[in-house]
C-alpha positions as CSV (number, residue, x, y, z in Angstrom):
1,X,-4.5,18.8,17.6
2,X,-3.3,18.1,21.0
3,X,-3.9,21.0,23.6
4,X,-0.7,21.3,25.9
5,X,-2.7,22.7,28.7
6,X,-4.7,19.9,29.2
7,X,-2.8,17.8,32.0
8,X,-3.7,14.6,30.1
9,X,-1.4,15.7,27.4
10,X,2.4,14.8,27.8
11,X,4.9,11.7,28.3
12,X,4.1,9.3,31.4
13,X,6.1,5.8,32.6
14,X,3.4,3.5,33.7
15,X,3.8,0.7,35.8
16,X,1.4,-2.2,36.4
17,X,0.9,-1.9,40.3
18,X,0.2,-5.7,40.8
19,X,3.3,-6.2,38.9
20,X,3.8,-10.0,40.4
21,X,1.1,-11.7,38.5
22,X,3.0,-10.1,35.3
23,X,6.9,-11.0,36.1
24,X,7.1,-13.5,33.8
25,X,9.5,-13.4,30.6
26,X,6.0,-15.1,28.1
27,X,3.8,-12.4,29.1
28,X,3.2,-10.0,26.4
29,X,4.5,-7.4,28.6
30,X,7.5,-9.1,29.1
31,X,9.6,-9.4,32.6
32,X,8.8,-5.0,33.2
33,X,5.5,-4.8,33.6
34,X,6.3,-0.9,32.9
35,X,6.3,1.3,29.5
36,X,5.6,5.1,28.6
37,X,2.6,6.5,27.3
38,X,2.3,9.3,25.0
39,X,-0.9,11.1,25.5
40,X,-2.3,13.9,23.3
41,X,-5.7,14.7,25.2
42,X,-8.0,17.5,22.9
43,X,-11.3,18.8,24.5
44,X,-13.1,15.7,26.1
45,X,-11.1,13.3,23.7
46,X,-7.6,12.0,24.3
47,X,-5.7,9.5,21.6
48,X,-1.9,8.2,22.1
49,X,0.0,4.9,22.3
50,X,1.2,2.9,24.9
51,X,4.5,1.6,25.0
52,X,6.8,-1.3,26.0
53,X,9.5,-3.5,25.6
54,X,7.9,-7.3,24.8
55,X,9.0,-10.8,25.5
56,X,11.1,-10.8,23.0
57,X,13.0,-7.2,23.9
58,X,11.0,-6.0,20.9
59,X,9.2,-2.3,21.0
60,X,5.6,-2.8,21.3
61,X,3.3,0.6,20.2
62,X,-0.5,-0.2,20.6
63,X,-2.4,3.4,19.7
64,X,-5.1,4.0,22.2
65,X,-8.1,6.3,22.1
66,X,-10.9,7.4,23.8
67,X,-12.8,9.9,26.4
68,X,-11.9,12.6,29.2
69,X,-14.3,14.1,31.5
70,X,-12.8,16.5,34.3
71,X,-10.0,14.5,36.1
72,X,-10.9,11.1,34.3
73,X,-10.5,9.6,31.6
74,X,-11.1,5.9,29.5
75,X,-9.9,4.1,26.2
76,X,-9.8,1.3,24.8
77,X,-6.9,0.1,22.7
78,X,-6.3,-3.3,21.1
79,X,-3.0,-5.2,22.6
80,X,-1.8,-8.9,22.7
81,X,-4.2,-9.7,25.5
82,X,-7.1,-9.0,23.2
83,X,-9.2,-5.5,23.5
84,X,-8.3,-3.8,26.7
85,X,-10.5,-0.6,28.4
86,X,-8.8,1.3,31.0
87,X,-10.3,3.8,33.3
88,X,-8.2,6.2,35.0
89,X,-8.1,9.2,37.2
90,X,-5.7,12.4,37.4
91,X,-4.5,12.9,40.7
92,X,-1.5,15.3,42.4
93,X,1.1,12.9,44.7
94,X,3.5,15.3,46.3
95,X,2.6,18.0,44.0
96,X,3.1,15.9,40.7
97,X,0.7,14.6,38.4
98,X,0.1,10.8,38.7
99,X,-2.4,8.9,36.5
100,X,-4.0,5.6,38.4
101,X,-6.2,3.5,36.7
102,X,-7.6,-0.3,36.4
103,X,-7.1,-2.0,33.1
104,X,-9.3,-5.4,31.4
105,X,-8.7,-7.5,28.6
106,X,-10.6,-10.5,27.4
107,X,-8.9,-12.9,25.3
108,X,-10.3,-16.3,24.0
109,X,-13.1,-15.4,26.8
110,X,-10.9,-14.7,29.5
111,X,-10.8,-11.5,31.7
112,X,-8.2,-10.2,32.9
113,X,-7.8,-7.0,35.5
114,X,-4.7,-5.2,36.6
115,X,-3.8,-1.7,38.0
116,X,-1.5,0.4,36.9
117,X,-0.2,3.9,38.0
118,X,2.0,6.7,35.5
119,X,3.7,9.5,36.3
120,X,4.3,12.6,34.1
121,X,7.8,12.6,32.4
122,X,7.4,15.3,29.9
123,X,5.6,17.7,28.2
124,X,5.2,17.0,24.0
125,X,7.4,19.8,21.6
């Protein structure tokens, strides 16, 4: 169950902050390089899907889960680019909460690394 205090917990728009490296229509991001995540953070556990509009303009939902300790968190979710971990960190920006974090994928031995930052949208009814 999903504890609305925890400031993990709620709707975020993420957007990849190296962005140019993913403007390109055959990416599995597609040409955005952007999406929402849903978040339902528990305890030291947090579990919710990230989400974006593919290549293809189709709705991509890839469920995530993992850890939270204090102001960070990780999780691993499986996505077109093969397994990816992301590590992030809570921070306030002007007042607001803003998730930054660095993402890796490996896919037919490949790494790849990108940054991303989100900022809180909503709370969850």
């Amino acid at each position: 169950m999903p504890d609305a205090r925890n400031p993990f917990t709620g709707f975020w728009r993420w957007t990849i902050s190296n962005a140019n490296q993913w403007k390109d229509a055959t990416r599995p991001w597609g040409k955005e390089a952007a999406g929402q995540l849903l978040l339902a953070a528990s305890g030291n556990q947090i579990h919710g899907l990230v989400q974006y509009v593919g290549p293809h303009n189709d709705r991509i939902n890839l469920p995530l889960e993992g850890a939270v300790n204090g102001a960070t968190a990780q999780w691993v979710s499986s996505s077109p680019m093969g397994l990816t971990r992301s590590e992030l960190r809570l921070e306030q920006v002007f007042g607001r909460p803003v998730l930054r974090g660095t993402a890796w994928s490996s896919r037919n031995g490949k790494v790849s690394v990108w940054n991303w930052e989100a900022t809180y949208e909503k709370a969850i009814d």
